[in-house]
C-alpha positions in Angstrom: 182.1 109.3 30.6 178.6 109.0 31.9 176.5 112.3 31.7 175.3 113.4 35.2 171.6 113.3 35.2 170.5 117.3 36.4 168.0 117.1 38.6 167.4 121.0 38.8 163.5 122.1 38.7 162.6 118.5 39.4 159.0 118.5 40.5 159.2 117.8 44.4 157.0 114.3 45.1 153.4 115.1 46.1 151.3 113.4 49.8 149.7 111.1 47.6 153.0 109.7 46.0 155.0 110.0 49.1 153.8 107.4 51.7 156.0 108.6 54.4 154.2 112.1 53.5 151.4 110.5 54.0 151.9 109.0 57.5 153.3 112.2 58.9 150.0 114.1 57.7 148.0 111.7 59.8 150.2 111.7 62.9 151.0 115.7 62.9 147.4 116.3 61.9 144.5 113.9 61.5 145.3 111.9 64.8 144.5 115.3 67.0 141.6 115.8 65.4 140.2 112.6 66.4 142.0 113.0 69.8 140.4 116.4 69.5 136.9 115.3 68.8 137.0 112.4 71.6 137.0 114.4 74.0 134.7 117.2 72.7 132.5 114.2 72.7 133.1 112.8 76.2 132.8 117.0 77.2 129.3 117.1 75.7 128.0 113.4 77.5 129.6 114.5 80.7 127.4 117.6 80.8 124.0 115.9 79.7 125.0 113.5 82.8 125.8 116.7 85.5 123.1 118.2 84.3 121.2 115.2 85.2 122.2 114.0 88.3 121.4 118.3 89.2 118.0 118.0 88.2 117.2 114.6 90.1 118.7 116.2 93.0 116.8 119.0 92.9 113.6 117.0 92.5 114.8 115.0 95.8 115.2 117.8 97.5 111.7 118.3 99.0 111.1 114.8 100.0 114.5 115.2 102.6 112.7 116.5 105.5 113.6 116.2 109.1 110.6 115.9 111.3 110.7 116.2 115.0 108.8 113.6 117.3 108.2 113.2 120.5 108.6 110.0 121.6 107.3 108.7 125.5 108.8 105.7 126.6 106.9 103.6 129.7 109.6 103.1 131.6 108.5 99.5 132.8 108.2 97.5 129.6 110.4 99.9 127.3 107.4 100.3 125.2 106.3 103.6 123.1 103.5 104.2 124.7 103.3 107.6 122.6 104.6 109.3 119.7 103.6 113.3 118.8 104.5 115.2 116.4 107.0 118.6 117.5 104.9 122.0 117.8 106.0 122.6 114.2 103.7 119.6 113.0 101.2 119.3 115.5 98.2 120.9 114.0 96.8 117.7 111.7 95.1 118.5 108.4 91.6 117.7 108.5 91.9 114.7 106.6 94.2 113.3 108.6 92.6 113.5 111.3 89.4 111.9 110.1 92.0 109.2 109.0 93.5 108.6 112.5 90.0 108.6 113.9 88.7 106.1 111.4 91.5 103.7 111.4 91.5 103.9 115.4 87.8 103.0 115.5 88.1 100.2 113.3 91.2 98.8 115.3 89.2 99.1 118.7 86.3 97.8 117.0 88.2 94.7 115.3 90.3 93.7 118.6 88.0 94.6 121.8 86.4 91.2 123.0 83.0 91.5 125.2 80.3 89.3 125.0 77.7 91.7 125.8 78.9 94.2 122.1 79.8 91.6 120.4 77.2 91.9 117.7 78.1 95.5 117.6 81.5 95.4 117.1 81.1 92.8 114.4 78.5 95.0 112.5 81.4 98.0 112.6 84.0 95.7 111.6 82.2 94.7 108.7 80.3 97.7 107.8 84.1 99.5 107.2 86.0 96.5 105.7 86.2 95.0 102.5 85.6 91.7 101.3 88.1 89.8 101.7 89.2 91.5 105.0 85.4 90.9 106.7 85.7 87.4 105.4 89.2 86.9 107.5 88.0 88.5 110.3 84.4 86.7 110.3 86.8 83.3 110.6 88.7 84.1 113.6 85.4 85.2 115.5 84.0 82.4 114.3 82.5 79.6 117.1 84.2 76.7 115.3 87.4 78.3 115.2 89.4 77.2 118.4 91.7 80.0 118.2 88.7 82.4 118.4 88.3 84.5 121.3 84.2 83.2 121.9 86.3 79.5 121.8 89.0 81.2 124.1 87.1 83.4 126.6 83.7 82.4 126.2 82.1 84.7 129.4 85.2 84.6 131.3 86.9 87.6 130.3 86.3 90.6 128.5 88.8 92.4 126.6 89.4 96.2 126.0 91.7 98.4 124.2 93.7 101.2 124.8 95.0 102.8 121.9 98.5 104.7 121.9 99.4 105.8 118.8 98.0 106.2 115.1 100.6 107.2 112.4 100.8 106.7 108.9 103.3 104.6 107.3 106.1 107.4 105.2 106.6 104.6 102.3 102.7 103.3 102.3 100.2 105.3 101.3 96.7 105.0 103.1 98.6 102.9 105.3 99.0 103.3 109.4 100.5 101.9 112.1 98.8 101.5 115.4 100.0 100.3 118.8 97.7 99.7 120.9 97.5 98.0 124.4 95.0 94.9 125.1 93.8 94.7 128.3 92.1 91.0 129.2 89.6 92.0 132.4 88.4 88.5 134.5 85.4 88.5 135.5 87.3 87.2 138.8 87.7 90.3 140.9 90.4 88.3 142.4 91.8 87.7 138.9 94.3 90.4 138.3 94.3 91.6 134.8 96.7 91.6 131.8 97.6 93.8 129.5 99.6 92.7 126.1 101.4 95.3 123.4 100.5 95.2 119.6 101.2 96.7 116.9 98.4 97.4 113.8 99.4 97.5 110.1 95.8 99.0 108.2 95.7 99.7 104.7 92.5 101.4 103.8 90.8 103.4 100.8 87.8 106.0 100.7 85.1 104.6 97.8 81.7 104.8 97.2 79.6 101.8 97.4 75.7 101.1 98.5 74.9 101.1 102.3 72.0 101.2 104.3 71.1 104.4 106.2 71.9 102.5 109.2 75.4 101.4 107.9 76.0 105.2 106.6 75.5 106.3 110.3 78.4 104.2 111.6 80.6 105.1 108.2 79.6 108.3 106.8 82.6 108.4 104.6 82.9 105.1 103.4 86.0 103.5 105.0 87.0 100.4 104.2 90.0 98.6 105.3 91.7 96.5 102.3 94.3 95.0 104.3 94.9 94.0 107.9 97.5 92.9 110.0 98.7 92.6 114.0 101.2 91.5 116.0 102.4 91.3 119.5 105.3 93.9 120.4 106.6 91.4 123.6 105.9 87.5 124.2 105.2 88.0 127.9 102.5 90.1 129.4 103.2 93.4 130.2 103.2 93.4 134.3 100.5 95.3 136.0 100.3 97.0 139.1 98.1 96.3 142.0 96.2 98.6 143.5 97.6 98.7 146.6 101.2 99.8 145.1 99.9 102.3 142.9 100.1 105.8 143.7 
């Protein structure tokens, strides 16, 4: 008869010998501390991320600003014939006013047509442009260019400008938008005249470069449009009234 082995005070097996030991450790303990330390981690990225999007907001903030115009419609064409700010932004800074005033000379200056200022008007075109800017506008005046209003109009007509509204551009800086009105006189009295719609883009900078006293007269504070660009609001001329039906 076999002796029974005793297995009284046998040593129980230890996590390292028992694999099954081993597996429950990791599921009961090791796999929630990774669980655990996920989402610790995702906690901690989600707050750098909140507390981002919070201080890009807060930075945003000033730039939402709701500002009141007053828009004036002519009630013939459906053209703006003025824009103004609300009473809350009516008073202009200094500088902007010199910058309204200097991009509205230079607009009346570039697009008026009379054969008698001619000479003038070129010399303040090209006494506040650049370069590049005189040298496109010296080609449309030019004589050989048939699109140029001497080519056009020669002494037939004359051609004045009635400027409505000077703002800047929100997006652009030293950029504004001008519309203006161009009103083409016969020298027909009979001849009634017409008046067309634009609309301005300038782009202009303040920078010190050499000028004649004479120049310095006509642009004390050295503006000089870098870019230039207009184009016609309506295809058809904006109707006119005669005298007789005015009132």
């Amino acid at each position: 008869m076999e002796k029974a082995i005793s297995v009284t005070g046998a040593e129980p097996p230890t996590l390292a010998e028992d694999s099954e030991a081993r597996r429950w450790e990791y599921l009961a303990h090791a796999a929630v501390e990774v669980e655990r330390n996920r989402w610790f981690i995702a906690a901690i990225v989600g707050g750098l991320l909140a507390c981002a999007a919070v201080g890009t907001l807060a930075m945003l903030l000033p730039l939402k600003q709701l500002v009141p115009l007053a828009v004036t419609v002519d009630s013939r064409t459906g053209l703006v014939t003025s824009v103004e700010y609300a009473a809350t932004e009516s008073e202009l800074t200094q500088r902007q006013a010199i910058q309204r005033s200097d991009v509205a000379k230079y607009v009346i200056a570039r697009e008026t047509y009379d054969p008698q200022d001619l000479a003038t008007n070129e010399r303040l075109v090209r006494v506040m442009s650049d370069g590049r800017v005189w040298e496109q506008y010296a080609n449309e005046i030019s004589p050989d260019n048939a699109l140029s209003p001497i080519s056009r109009y020669g002494w037939k007509l004359r051609r004045r400008i009635d400027v409505r509204t000077v703002l800047p551009l929100p997006d652009s800086q030293n950029t504004y938008q001008v519309r203006y009105v161009a009103i083409e006189e016969p020298r027909d009295a009979q001849a009634r005249p017409a008046e067309r719609a634009y609309i301005a883009t300038v782009r202009f900078q303040y920078s010190p470069r050499p000028l004649s006293n004479e120049d310095r007269i006509l642009n004390p504070l050295n503006f000089r449009a870098t870019a230039y660009r207009t184009d016609q609001e309506i295809a058809a001329p904006i109707p006119t009234q005669s005298k007789g039906a005015a009132k």
